[in-house]
C-alpha positions in Angstrom: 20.3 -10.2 -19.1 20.4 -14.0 -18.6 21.5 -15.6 -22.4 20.3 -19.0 -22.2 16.6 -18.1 -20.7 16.5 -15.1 -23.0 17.9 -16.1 -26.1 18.8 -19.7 -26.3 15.9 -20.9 -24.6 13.1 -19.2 -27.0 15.6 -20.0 -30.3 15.5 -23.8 -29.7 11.6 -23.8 -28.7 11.6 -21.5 -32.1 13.5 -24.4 -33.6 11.4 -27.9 -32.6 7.8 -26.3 -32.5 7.4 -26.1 -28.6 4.9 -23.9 -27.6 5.0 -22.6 -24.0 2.4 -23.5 -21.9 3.1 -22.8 -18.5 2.6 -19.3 -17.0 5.3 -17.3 -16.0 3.5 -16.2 -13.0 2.9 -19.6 -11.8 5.0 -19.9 -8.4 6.3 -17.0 -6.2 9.2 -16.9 -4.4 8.7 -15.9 -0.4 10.7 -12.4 0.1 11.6 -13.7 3.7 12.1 -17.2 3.4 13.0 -18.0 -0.3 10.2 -20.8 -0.2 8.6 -21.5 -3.6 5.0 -21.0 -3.4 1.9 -22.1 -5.5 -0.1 -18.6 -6.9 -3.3 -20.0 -6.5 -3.1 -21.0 -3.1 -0.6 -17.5 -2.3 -3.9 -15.6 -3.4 -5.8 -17.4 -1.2 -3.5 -17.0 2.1 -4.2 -13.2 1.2 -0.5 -13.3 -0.2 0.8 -14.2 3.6 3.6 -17.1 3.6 2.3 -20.6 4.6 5.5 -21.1 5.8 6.9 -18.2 7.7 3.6 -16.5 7.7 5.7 -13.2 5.8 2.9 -10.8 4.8 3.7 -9.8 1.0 2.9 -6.4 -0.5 -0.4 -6.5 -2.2 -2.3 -4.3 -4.1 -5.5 -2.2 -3.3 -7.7 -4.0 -5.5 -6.6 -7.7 -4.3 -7.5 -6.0 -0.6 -10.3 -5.1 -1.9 -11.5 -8.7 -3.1 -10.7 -9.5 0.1 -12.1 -6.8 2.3 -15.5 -6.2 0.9 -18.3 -8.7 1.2 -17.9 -10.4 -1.9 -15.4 -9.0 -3.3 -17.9 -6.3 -4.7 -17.1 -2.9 -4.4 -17.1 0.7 -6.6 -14.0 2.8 -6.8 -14.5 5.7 -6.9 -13.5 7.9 -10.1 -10.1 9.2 -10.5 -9.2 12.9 -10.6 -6.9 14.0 -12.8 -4.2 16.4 -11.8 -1.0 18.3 -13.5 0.9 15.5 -14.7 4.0 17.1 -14.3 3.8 20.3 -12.7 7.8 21.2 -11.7 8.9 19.5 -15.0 10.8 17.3 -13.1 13.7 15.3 -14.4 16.4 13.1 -12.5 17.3 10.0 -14.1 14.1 10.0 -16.0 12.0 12.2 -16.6 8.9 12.3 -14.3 6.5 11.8 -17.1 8.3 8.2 -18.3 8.4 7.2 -14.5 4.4 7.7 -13.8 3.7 5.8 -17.4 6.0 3.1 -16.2 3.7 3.2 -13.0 0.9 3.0 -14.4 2.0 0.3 -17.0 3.1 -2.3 -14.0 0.1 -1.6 -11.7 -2.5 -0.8 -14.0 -3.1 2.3 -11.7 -3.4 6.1 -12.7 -1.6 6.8 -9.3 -0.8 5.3 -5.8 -3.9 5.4 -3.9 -7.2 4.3 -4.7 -10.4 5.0 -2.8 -13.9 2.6 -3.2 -16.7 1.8 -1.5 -18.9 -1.3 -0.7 -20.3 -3.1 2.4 -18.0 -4.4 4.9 -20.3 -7.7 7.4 -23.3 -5.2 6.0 -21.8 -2.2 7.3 -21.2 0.6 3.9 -17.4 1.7 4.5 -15.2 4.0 2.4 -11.6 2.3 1.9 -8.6 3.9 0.8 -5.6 2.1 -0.3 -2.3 3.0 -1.3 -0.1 0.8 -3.2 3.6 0.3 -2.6 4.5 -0.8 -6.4 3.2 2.5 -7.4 6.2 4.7 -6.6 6.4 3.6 -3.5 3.6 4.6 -2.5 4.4 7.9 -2.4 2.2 11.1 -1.9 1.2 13.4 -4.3 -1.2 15.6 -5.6 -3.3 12.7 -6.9 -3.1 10.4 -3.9 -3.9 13.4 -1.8 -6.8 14.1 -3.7 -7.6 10.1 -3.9 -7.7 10.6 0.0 -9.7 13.7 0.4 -12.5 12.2 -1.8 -12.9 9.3 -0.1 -13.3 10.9 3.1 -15.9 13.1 1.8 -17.5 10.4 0.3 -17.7 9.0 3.7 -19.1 11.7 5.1 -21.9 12.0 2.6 -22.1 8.3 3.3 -22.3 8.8 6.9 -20.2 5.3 6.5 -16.4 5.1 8.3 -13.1 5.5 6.4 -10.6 2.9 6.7 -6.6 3.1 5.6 -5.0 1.3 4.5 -1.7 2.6 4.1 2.0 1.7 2.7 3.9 4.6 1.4 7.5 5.7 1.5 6.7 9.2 2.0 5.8 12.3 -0.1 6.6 12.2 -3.9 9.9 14.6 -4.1 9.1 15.0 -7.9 6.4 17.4 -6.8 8.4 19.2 -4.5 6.0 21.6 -1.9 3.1 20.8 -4.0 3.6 16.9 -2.7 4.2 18.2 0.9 0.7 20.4 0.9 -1.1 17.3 0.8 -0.3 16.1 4.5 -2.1 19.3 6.0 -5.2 18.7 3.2 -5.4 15.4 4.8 -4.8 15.9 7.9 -8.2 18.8 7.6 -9.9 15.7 5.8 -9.8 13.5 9.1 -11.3 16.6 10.8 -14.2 17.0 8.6 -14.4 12.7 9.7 -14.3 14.3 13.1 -16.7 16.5 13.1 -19.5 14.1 11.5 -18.5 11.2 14.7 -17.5 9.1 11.9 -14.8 6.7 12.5 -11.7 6.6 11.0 -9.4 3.5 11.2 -6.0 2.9 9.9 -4.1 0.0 9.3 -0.4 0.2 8.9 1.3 -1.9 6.5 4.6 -2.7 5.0 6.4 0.1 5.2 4.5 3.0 6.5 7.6 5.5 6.7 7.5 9.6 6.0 5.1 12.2 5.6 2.3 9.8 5.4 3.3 8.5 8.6 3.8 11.6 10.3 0.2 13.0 9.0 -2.7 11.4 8.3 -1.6 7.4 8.5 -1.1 8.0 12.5 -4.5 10.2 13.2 -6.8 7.4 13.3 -9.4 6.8 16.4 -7.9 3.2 16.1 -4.8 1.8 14.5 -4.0 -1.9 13.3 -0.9 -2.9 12.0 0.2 -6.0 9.9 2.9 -8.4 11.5 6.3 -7.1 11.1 5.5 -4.1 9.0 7.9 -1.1 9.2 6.6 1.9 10.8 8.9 4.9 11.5 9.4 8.7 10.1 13.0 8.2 9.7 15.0 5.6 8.0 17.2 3.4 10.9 20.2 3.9 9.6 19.4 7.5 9.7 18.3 7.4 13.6 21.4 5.2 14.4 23.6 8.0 12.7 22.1 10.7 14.2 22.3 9.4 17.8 25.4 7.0 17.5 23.7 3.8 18.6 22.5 0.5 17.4 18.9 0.2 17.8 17.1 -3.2 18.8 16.8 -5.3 16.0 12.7 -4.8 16.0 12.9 -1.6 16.2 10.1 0.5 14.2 8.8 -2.9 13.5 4.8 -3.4 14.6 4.8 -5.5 17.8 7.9 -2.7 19.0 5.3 -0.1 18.3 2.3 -2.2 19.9 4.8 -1.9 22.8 5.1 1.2 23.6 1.7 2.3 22.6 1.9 3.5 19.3 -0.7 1.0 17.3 -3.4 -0.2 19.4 -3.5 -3.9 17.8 -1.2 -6.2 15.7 -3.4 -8.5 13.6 -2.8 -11.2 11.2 -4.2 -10.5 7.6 -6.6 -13.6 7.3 -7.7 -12.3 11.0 -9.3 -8.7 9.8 -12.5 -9.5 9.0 -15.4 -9.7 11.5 -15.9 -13.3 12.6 -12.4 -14.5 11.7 -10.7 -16.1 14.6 
């Protein structure tokens, strides 16, 4: 706890009448570079750096402003699942950590599906969000998933990914890890109509997800510098004794060697931007 900002401050504003009038959320310090940047115009870079073009972790429903045509879109309904089916308790118990989820993303889980028009074309997209537990899958995100690609399939419209996860949720243990083959049937059913299915990879795409249904897409496209790897590095380097290239499981490594068929900027995505 800082003192002076939390007590001292508010007691002499308390004291003289001042009323605070300047947002708290007005500047936002760069992850990568420590450069203070102005919200407004953050928002409108897409939340990229202006100065060393770092792409930030976003929400799905900022993408979505920024995806759809318009910025109009309909999410699809959520669908409630057994809040807490192992009774899981570490630190915390499992409960308390999705209500503190929920609380700082306004989300009832990691992933949210919607779908809207896309330079005219209707699309299904699915978006996980990092802030939400990481990102991590469970039982509703896998169900989030599923119903956006059968909503794409009744749509006859193309799914798109777009995917940042640390893996599967451990708090619901086997019932987490059953969601990778359930998705993984989901981009068969995508199959099976000739609808596409596109994936784009960003910051980090690590675990599970990655080693199911965030690498089975007919195209991949991953953000600059995002991490994207099944293991941890230190974990590789232990295991084999080495030190790995400092890009290693970072995008343009992968463009590479042929894992992700493109690397492109975020304010690049849409059709027509150059």
């Amino acid at each position: 706890m800082n003192w002076i900002t939390n007590f001292v401050r508010p007691r002499i504003k308390s004291m003289l009448g001042v009323k605070e009038t300047t947002p708290d959320n007005l500047w936002t310090k760069c992850p990568s570079c420590g450069e203070m940047l102005f919200q407004r115009d953050l928002e409108a870079a897409q939340y990229v750096c202006s100065h060393c073009d770092f792409h930030m972790k976003t929400g799905p429903r900022q993408r979505f402003a920024f995806m759809f045509d318009g910025g109009s879109c309909e999410e699809l309904p959520f669908i409630a699942v057994a809040g807490d089916p192992l009774k899981f308790r570490d630190e915390k118990r499992y409960t308390d950590r999705i209500k503190e989820a929920r609380t700082k993303t306004g989300q009832q889980d990691a992933v949210i599906a919607a779908k809207g028009l896309i330079a005219g074309v209707p699309a299904v997209v699915v978006c996980q969000n990092f802030a939400f537990m990481g990102g991590s899958l469970g039982m509703a995100a896998g169900e989030a998933f599923i119903a956006g690609a059968e909503r794409a399939v009744a749509d006859k419209a193309p799914l798109v990914l777009i995917v940042a996860s640390g893996g599967a949720r451990m708090q619901e243990g086997i019932l987490s890890l059953m969601q990778m083959p359930r998705a993984t049937v989901a981009v068969q059913m995508l199959r099976d109509a000739r609808l596409p299915y596109i994936v784009v990879l960003t910051d980090p795409t690590t675990g599970g997800v990655m080693a199911s249904y965030a690498m089975l897409g007919d195209v991949h496209i991953a953000e600059p510098g995002a991490v994207i790897g099944f293991s941890g590095r230190r974990v590789i380097e232990n295991t084999i004794r080495e030190k790995l290239p400092d890009s290693f499981q970072k995008a343009e490594y992968l463009l590479e060697h042929g894992m992700v068929d493109m690397v492109v900027h975020r304010a690049r995505r849409r059709p027509g931007c150059r």
